[in-house]
C-alpha positions as a printed NumPy array, in Angstrom:
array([[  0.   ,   0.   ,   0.   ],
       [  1.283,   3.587,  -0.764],
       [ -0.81 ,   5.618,   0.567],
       [ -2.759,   4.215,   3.669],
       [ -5.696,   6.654,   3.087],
       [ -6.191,   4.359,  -0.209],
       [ -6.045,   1.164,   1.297],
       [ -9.399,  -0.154,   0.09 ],
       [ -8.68 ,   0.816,  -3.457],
       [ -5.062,  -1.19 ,  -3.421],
       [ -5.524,  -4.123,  -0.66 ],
       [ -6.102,  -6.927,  -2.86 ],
       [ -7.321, -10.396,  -0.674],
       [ -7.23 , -14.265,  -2.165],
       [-10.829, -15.021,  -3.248],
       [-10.673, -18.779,  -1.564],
       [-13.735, -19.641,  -3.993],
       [-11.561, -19.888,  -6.856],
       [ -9.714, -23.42 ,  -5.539],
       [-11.2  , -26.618,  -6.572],
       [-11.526, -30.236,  -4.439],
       [ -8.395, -31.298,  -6.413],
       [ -6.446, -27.93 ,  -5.348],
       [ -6.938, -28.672,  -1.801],
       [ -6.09 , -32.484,  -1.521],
       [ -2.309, -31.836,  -0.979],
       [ -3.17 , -29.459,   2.44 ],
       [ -6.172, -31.91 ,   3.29 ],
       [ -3.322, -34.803,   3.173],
       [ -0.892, -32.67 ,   5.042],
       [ -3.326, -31.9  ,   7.57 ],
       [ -4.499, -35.532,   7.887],
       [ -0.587, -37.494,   8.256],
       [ -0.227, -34.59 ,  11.734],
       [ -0.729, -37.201,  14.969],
       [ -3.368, -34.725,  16.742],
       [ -2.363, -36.666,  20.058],
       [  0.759, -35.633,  19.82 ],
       [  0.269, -32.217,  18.176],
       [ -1.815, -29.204,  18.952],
       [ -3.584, -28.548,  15.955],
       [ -5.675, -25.045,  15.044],
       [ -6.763, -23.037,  12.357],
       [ -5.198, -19.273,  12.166],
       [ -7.357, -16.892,  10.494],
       [ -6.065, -13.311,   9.52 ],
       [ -9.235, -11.201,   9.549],
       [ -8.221,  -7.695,  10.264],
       [ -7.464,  -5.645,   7.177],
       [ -3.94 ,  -4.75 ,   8.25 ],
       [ -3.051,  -8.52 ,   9.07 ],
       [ -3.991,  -9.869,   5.577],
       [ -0.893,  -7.331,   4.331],
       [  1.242,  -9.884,   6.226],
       [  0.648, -12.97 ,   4.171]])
């Protein structure tokens, strides 16, 4: 962002509607080898409009 009073004009988010089933298998296989006894598992969401300039 350049200018932070234009922020909604140039912060461009993923649309997560554009992956299909077969796009998400690899993380869905990921996510199902982790040993949840073992491993804390949780979902991180960035929601706030400045966090999603992070990632």
């Amino acid at each position: 962002i350049t200018d932070v009073t234009l922020w909604k004009e140039q912060l461009k988010t993923p649309d997560p509607n554009r992956y299909s089933a077969e796009d998400w298998k690899a993380a869905e296989t990921q996510a199902a080898s982790v040993d949840r006894k073992e491993k804390f598992v949780a979902p991180f969401f960035v929601t706030g409009i400045f966090e999603k300039l992070h990632y």
